[in-house]
PLY file of the C-alpha trace (Angstrom):
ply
format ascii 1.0
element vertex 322
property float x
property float y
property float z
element edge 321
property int vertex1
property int vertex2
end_header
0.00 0.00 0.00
2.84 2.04 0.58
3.97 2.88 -3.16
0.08 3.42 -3.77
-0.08 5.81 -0.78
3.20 7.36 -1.64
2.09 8.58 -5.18
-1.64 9.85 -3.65
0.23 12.22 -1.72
2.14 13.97 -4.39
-0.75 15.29 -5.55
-2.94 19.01 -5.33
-6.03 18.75 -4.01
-7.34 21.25 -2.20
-11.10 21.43 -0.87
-12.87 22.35 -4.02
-9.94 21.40 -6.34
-9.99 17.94 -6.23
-9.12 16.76 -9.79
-6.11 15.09 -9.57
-7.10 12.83 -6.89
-9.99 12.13 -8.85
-8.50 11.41 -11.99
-5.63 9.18 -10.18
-8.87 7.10 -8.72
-10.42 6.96 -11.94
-7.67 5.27 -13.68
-6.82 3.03 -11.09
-10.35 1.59 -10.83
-10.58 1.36 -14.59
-7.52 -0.30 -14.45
-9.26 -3.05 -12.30
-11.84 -3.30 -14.56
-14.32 -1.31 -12.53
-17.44 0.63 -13.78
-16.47 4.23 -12.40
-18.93 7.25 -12.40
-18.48 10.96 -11.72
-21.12 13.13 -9.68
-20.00 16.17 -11.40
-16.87 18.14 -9.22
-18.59 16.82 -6.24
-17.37 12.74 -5.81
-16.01 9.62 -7.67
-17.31 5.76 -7.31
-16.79 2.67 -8.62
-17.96 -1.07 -7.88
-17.65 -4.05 -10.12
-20.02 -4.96 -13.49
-21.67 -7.76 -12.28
-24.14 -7.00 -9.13
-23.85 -9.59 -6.47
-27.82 -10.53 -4.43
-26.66 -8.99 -1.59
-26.31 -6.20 0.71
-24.27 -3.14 -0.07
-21.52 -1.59 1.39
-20.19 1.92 0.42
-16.51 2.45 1.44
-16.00 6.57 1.63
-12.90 8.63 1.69
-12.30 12.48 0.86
-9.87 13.77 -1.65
-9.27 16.71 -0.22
-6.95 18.12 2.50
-6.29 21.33 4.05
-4.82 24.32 1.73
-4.59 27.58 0.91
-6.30 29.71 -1.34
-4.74 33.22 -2.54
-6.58 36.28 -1.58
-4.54 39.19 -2.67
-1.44 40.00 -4.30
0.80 42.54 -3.08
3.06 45.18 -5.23
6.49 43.66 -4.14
5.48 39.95 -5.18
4.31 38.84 -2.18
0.70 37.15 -1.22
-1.93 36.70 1.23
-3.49 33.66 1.16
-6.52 32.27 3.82
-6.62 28.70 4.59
-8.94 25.91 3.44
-9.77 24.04 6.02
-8.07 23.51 9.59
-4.39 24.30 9.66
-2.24 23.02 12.34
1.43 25.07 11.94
2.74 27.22 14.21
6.01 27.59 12.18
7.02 29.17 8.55
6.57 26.26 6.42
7.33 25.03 2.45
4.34 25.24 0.26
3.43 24.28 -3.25
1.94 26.73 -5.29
-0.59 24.93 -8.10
0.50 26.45 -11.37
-0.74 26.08 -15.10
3.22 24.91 -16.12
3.60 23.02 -13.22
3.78 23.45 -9.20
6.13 26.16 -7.81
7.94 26.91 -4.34
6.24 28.87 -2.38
6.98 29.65 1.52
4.27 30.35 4.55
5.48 33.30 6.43
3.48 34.50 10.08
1.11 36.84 9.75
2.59 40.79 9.70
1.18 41.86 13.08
3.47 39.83 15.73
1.26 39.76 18.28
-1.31 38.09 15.72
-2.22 34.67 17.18
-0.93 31.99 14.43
-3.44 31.59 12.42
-5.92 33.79 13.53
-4.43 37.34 12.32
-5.43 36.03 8.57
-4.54 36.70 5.88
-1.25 34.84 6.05
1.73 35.80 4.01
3.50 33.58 1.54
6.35 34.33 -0.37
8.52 33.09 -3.30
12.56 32.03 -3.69
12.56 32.66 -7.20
10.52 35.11 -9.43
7.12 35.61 -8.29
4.66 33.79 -10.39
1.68 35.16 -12.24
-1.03 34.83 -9.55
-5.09 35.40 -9.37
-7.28 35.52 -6.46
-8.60 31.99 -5.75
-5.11 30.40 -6.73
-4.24 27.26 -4.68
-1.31 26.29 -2.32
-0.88 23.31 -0.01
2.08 21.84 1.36
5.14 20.97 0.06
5.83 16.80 -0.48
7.74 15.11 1.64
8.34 11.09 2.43
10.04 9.63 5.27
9.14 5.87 6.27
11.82 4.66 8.84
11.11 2.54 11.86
7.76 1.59 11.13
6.55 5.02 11.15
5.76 6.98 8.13
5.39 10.99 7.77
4.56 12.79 5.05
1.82 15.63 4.38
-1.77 15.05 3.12
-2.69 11.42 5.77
-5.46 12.99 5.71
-7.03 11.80 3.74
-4.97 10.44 0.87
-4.62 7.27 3.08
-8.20 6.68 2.70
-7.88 7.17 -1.12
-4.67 4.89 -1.59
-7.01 1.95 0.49
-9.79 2.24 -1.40
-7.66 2.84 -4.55
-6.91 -0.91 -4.85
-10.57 -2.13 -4.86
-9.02 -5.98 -5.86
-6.42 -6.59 -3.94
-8.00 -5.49 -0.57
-11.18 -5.78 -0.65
-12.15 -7.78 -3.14
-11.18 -11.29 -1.15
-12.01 -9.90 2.18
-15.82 -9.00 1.35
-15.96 -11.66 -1.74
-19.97 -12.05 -0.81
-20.72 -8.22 -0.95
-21.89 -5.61 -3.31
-18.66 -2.97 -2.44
-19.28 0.45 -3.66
-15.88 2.92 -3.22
-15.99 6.45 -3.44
-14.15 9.36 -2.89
-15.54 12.78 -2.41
-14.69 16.68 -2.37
-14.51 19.64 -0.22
-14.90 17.41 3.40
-12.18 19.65 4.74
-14.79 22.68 4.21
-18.40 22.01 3.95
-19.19 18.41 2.96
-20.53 18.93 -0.31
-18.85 16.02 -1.67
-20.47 13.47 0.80
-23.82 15.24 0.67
-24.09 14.49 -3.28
-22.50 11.04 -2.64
-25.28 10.29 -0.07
-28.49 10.81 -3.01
-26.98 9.00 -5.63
-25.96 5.89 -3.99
-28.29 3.42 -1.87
-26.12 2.01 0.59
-27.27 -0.68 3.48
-24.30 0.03 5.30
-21.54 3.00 5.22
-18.16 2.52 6.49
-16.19 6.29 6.32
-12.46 6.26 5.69
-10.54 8.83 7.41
-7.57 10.17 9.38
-7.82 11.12 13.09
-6.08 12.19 16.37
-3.46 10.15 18.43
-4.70 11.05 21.92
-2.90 9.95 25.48
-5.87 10.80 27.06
-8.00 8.47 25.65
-5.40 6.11 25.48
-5.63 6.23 21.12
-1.91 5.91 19.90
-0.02 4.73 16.81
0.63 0.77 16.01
-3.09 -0.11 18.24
-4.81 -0.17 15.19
-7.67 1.68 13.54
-9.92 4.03 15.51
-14.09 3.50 15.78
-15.65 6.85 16.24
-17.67 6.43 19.22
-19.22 9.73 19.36
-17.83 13.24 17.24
-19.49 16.04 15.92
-20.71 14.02 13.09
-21.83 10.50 14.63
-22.72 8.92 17.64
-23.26 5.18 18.00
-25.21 3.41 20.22
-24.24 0.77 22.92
-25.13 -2.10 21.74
-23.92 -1.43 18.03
-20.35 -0.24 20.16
-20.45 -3.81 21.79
-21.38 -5.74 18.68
-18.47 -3.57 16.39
-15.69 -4.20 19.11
-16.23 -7.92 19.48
-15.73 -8.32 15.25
-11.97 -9.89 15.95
-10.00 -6.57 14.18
-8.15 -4.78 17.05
-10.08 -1.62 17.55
-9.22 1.86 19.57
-12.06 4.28 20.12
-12.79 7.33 20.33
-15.21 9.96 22.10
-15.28 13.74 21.30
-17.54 16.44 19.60
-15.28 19.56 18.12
-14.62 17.68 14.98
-16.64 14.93 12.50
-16.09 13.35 8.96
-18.32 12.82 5.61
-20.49 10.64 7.96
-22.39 13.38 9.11
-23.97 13.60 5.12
-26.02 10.64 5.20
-28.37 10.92 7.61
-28.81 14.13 7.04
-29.87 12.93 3.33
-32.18 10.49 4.34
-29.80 7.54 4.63
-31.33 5.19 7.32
-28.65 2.40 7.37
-25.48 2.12 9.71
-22.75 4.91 9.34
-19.81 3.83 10.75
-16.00 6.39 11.04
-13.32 3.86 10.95
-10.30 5.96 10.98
-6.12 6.00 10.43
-4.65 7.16 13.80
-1.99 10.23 13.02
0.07 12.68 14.56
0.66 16.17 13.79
-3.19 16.15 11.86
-3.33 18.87 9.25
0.40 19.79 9.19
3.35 19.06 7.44
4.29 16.19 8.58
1.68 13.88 9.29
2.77 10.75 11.03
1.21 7.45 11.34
2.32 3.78 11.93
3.14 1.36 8.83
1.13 -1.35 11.10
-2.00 0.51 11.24
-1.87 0.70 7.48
-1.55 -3.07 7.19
-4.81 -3.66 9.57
-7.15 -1.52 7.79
-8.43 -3.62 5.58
-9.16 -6.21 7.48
-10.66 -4.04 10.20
-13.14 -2.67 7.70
-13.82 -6.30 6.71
-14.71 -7.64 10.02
-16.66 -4.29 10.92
-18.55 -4.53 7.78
-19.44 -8.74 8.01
-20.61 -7.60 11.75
-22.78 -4.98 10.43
-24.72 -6.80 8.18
-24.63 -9.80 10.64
-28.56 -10.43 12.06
-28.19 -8.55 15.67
-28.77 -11.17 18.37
0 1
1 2
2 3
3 4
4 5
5 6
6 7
7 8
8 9
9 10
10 11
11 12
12 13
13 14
14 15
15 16
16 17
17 18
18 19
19 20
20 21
21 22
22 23
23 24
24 25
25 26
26 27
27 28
28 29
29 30
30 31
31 32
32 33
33 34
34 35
35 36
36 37
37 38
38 39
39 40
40 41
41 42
42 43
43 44
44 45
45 46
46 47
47 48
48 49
49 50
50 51
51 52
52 53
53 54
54 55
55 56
56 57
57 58
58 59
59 60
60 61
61 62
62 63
63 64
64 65
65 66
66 67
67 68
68 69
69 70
70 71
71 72
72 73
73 74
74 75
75 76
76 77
77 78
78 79
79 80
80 81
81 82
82 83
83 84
84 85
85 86
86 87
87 88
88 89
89 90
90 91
91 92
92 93
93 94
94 95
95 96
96 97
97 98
98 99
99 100
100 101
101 102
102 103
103 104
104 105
105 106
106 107
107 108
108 109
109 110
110 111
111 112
112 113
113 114
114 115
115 116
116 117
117 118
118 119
119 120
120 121
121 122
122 123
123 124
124 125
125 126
126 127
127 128
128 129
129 130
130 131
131 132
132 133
133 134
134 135
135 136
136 137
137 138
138 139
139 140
140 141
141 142
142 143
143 144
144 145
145 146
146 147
147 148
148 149
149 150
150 151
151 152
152 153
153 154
154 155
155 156
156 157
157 158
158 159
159 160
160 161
161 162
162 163
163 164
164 165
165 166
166 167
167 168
168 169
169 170
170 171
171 172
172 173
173 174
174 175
175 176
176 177
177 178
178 179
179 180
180 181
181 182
182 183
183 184
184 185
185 186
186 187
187 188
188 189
189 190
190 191
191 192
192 193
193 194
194 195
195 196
196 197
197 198
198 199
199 200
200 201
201 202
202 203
203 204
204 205
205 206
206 207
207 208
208 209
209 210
210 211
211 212
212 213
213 214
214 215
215 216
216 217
217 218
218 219
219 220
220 221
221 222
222 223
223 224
224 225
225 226
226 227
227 228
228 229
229 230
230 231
231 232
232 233
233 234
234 235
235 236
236 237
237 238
238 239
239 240
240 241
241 242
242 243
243 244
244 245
245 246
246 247
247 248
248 249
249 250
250 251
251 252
252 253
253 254
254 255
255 256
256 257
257 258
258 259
259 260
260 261
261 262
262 263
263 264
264 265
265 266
266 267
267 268
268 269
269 270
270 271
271 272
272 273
273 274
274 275
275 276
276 277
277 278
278 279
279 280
280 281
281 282
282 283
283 284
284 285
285 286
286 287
287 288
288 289
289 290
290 291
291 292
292 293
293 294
294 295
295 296
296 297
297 298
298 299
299 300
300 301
301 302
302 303
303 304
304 305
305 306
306 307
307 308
308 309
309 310
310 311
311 312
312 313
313 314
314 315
315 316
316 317
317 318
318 319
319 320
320 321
């Protein structure tokens, strides 16, 4: 998954610009023989041809992680740029401006005013190495790439979500012989990082008797979540909140399972019952460090469980409740 994972996040995609994600999920589904649709800007899908007599299960990432999008430029070649999205960076940091010849350097400075809280005195200030491109208002900027996988840790911008993308980007070899008795529908959608638009088309064009979400979320000592324990089941966020007895039945599926409890953040899962999905919507999540920044860090092992963890949670949910 690594090499899939790696190439996923050397792309743009910022919430709203999306298309290279999109396109890199297109052709890898078609290259697995896949029917593949497009909901306009909005989301991409794909199952197999031939429709099995059976439930369905739609496996949901976003293609889209925190940027920047230009707001003004300034006479001496500098920006100001606002983010898309939450940013976590208290530091000057490299940045990638998107570019119609290719991507440029670009650098994230602190906002003018010093005592400005990080962040929070927007606009932000970006500047250039080399001669300042031609830039427009709306113009988009994320972080630079970087790779480092070294004692069974990997970092690298854009876990969130690209590692959704990369697992559902290999339909065949992961999913394919773990749910061989299930209609699997995998999608990808836009703009999570912002509003949810993405999920919220996602949700009326596909009928789904169970939803498993694919995301990235927060190592946290206090609720003893950490890297190499596996994935994380959302408990309760600002998006979903399971019940008991559907918390029981998840955690007893055989996948090694963290959990999680909060309410100042929440995923696409939030979309579908607001659409008038009435079947199961479960976050099943990547635990990372350093969320939203730079370097985004999570364990190789956690990786490697995925798949299997959104196996057994999806045979439990469609498993008659006792």
């Amino acid at each position: 998954m690594l090499e899939t994972l790696k190439r996923y996040c050397s792309l743009h995609a910022t919430p709203g610009d999306e298309e290279a994600v999109f396109e890199a999920l297109r052709a890898d589904w078609r290259a697995q023989g896949l029917d593949v649709r497009t909901l306009g800007r909005y989301a991409v899908l794909a199952q197999p041809g031939e429709r099995k007599k059976s439930d369905t299960l739609l496996l949901v990432a976003h293609a889209d992680s925190p940027g920047f999008s230009v707001e003004s430029v300034q006479p001496d070649g500098e920006a100001t740029v606002i983010p898309l999205g939450g940013i976590r960076q208290r530091e000057p940091a490299d940045l990638t401006l998107k570019c119609a010849d290719g991507p440029r350097p670009a650098r994230l400075e602190r906002p003018p005013a010093p005592a400005a809280p990080w962040l929070r005195g927007l606009p932000l200030r970006v500047t250039f190495p080399g001669p300042c491109p031609a830039l427009r208002k709306g113009d988009r900027l994320c972080w630079a790439p970087f790779w480092e996988a070294r004692e069974g840790r990997l970092t690298t911008p854009f876990l969130d979500n690209r590692a959704g993308c990369a697992l559902v980007a290999a339909w065949h070899g992961r999913f394919a012989e773990l749910l061989p008795g299930f209609n699997v529908v995998v999608a990808a959608t836009a703009m999570e990082e912002v509003n949810g638009f993405g999920a919220a088309i996602l949700a009326q064009h596909v009928q789904a008797d169970a939803v498993i979400v694919l995301d990235a979320t927060y190592a946290a000592a206090a609720q003893g979540i950490a890297l190499g324990r596996g994935p994380v089941l959302t408990l309760s966020d600002a998006s979903c909140i399971l019940p008991p007895a559907l918390r029981d039945r998840l955690l007893a599926c055989g996948a090694p399972l963290q959990t999680e409890v909060y309410n100042f953040s929440g995923t696409d899962a939030r979309a579908f019952p607001t659409h008038g999905a009435t079947c199961p919507v479960i976050p099943l999540l990547l635990p990372t460090e350093g969320n939203h920044s730079p370097r985004e860090t999570c364990a190789v092992a956690d990786l490697e469980a995925w798949p299997a963890a959104v196996a057994a949670v999806a045979r439990t949910l469609f498993e008659p409740a006792l």
